[in-house]
N, C-alpha and C positions, 0 to 999 in steps of 0.2 A: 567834516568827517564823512566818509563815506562808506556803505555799508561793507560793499564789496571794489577791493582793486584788483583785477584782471589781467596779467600779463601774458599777450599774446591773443593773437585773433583769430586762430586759425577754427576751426572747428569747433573742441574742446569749450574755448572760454568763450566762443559767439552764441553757441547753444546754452551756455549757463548765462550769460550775461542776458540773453535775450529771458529766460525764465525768473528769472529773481527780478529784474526792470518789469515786467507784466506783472509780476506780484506787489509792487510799489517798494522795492529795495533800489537806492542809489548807485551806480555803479560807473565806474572809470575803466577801460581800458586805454592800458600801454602795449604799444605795438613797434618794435624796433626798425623796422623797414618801413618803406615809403606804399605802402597800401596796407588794406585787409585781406584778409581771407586766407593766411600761410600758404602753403604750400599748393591751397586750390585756385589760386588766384587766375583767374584769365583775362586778357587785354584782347581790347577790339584793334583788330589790324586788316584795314580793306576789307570792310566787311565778313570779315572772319573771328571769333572765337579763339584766341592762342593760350594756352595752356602754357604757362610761363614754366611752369616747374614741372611736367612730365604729365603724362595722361592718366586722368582723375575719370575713370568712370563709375557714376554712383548705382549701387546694387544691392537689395533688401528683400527679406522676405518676412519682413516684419511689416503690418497694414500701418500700424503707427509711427515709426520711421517714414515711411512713404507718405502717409501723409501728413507728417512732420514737414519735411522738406519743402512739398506740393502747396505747402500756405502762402510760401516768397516768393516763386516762380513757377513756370511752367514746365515742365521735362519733356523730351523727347523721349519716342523712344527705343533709342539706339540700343542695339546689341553689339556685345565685345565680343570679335573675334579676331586671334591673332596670326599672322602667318609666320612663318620661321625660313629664312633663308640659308643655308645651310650649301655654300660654294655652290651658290647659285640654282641651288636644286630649292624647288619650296614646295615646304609642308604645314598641314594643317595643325592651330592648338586652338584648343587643347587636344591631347593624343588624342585621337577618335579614328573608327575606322576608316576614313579619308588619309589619316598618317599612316596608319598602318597597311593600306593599300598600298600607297606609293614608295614605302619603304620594303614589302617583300613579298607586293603584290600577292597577295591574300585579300578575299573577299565576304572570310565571317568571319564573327566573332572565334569560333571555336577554332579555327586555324591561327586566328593574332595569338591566342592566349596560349594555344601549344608552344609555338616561336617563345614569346614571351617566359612561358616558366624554363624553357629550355634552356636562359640563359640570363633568368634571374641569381640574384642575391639567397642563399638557403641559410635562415636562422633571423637571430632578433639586432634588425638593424642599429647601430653605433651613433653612426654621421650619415650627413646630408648623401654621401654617393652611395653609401650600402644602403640605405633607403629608396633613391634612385633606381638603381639596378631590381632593388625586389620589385617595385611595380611597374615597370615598363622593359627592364632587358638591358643588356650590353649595346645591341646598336641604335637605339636611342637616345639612351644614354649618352654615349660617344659624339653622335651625331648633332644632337637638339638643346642636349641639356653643358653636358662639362663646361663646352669651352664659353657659353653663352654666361655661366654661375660665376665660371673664373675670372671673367671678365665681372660682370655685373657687381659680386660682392667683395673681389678683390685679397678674395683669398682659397684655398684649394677646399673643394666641394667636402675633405675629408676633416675637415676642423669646422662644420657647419651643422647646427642642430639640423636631426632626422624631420624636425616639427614644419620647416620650411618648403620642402617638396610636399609635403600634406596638401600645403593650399592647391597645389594644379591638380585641376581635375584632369581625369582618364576615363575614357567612357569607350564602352564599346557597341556604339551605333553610329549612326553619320550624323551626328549634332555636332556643331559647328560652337553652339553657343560656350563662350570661354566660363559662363556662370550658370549655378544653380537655382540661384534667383529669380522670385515670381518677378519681382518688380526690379527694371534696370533701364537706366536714359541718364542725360544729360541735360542740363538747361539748356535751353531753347538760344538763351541769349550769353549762355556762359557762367560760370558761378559768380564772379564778382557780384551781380546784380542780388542773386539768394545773400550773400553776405549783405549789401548795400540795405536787404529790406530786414534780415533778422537783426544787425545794427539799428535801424529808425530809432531816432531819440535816446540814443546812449550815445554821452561824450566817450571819442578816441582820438587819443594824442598818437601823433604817427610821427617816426622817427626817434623813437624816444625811447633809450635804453634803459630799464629797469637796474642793473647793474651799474650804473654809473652813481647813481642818489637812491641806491637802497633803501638806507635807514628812512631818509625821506617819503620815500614811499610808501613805505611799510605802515609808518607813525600818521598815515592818514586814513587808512579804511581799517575796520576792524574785521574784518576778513579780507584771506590775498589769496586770491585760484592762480595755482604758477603754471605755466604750459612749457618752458622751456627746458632743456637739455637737465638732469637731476644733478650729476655730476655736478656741472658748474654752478646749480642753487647751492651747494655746499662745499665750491670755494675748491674742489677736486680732495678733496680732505684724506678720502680714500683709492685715490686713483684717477686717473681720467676714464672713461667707457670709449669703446670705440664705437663709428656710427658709418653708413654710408654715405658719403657726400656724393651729387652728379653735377656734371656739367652740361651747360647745351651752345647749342649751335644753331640757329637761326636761318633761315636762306628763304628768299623769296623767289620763288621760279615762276617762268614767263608762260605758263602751262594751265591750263585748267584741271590737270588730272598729272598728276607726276608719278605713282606706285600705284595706285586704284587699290590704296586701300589704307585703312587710318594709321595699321602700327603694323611694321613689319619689324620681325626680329632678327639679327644678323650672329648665327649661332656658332660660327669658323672665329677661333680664338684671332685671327691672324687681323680680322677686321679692326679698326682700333674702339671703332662706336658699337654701342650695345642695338640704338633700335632708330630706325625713323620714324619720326609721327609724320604724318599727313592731314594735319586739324579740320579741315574740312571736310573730311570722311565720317567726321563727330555727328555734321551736321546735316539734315534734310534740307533740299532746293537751296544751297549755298550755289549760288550762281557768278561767278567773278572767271576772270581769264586770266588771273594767278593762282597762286598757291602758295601757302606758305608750308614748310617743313621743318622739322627741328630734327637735327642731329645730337643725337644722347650718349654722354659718355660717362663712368662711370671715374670718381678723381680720389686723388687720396687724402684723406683725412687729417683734418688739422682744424682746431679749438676755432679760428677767421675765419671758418665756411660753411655753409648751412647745414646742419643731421635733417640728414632726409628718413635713412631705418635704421633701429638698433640694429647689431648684431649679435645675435642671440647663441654662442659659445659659452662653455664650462665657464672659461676665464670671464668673460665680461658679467656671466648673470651671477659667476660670486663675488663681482663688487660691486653689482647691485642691490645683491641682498643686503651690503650692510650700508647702505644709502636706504631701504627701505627699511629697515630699523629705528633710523634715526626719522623717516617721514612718519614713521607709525604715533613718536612720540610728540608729535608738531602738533599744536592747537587752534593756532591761528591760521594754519595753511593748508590751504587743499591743494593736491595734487592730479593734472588730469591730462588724459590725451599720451599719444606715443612718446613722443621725448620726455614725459617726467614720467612716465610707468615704464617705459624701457622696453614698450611692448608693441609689433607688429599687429596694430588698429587697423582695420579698412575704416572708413568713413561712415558707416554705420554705426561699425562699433564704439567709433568715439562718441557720436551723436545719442546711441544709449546712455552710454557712458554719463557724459554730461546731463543727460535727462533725470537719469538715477539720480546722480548728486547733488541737482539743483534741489531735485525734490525731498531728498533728506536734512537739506537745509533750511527748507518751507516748512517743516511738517510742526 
């Protein structure tokens, strides 16, 4: 019997599993895919770092977070900055006055922000576009954001909580930096390696579905940390949720330098992919005379394919609420991480997350 079953490796259950195992608690994790570390996972390819499932950069400005993390590996340390391509014209994100320059050549602050209210959103925004429009403008908007959302989340920006443009910063200086965060980098060697060391000495069965021998699973540890999809922990009882799924695309170019620069975003709806990564832009003195790139697309949604985000509409968070009804009244079962909260987590905030709950489980 085991103290703790774990299912899922991603963040969430490798930061609890790693806390309750250093406190002398037993623990198993099940992992359904053929590695760890969910959705952070990176594979070494030609001396490169690939981010299998989309670009993971970690950023905190919490000292214990940081150096939470900072125990398994090293970090670089890189800053996010993203460019936006926009029918071949490019501009800088986050908005800053670099965008704002090249979109209406203006050179202060006090002239963007004239522009700006001139043709903002007036009153108390609804959805994701009338929120849009209040902080940045009509061409903007039009330009950088719509066709880039409609693409991305796969549905019209006007059925999409106001709470999601919140996350992009807009600043009005020439800072480049996509984050507010004191502390931001990448590991040095990739995340699999942080996952490889916050695992040490906890068994993990890989490939191996928790939904297939349930009951089995269940009837062996007396606590179960679930990390997957809520919905499907209760069988869709009230629904299915709906989730973002991506797809990628892989390509190795004969180049040392192929976009000169890690993520560029493709914001013309007409494009069919949302962004290129260039992994090697993650990295300092990556020296190779390839490259690899992944092409990102965003796919449709169906129960056979990864949830990468909730999506966070009227419709889907009221049947979550009555899926968290029924988690509230669960004793044996923790719930944790983005796919069983239903909640757009950065990687941080899981890793709180987890921290918090291991330790209420210690106490």
């Amino acid at each position: 019997m085991f103290d703790y079953l774990i299912v899922g490796s991603g963040f969430f259950g490798s930061v609890f599993a790693n806390q309750v195992k250093k406190n002398g608690k037993s623990v198993l994790i099940l992992e359904k895919r053929n590695h760890i570390g969910g959705n952070c996972f990176t594979e070494n390819i030609d001396g490169i770092p690939i981010h299998k499932y989309g670009a993971h950069i970690f950023h905190t400005s919490d000292i214990n977070i940081w150096n939470f993390v900072n125990m398994f590996c090293k970090f670089n340390s890189y800053q996010h900055h993203v460019i936006a391509n926009y029918k071949n014209e490019y501009y800088s994100l986050p908005f800053n006055m670099w965008t704002f320059n090249k979109m209406w050549g203006v050179n202060t602050p006090k002239d963007a922000i004239k522009i700006i209210n001139e043709q903002k959103f007036i009153g108390t925004p609804k959805n994701f576009e009338e929120q849009a429009l209040q902080i940045v403008g009509r061409d903007i908007y039009e330009r950088l954001i719509k066709g880039y959302t409609k693409k991305h989340w796969r549905i019209d920006p006007v059925e999409l909580s106001v709470d999601i443009i919140k996350r992009l910063p807009v600043r009005f200086t020439f800072n480049n930096n996509y984050y507010f965060d004191k502390y931001q980098g990448i590991p040095e060697n990739g995340y699999t390696e942080l996952f490889e060391k916050m695992l040490m000495d906890i068994e993990v069965k890989l490939n191996t579905d928790y939904f297939v021998d349930k009951s089995h699973w269940d009837s062996i540890a007396k606590r179960i940390v679930y990390t997957g999809p809520i919905d499907k922990f209760y069988n869709y009882k009230y629904g299915k949720l709906d989730y973002l799924t991506l797809r990628f695309e892989n390509k190795n170019v004969y180049e040392d330098n192929y976009q000169g620069h890690s993520v560029i975003n493709f914001t013309d709806e007409s494009i069919p992919y949302t962004r290129i990564i260039e992994h090697k832009h993650f990295y300092e003195n990556r020296r190779t005379n390839n490259s690899i790139i992944t092409y990102e697309y965003s796919d449709q949604w169906t129960v056979d394919k990864e949830p990468y985000y909730p999506i966070n509409n009227v419709s889907n968070m009221n049947t979550y609420n009555l899926y968290k009804k029924d988690m509230e009244l669960e004793s044996k079962f923790i719930f944790g991480g983005r796919l069983a909260e239903y909640k757009y987590y950065d990687m941080h905030q899981v890793i709180a997350s987890a921290l918090h709950k291991s330790k209420l489980e210690l106490l």
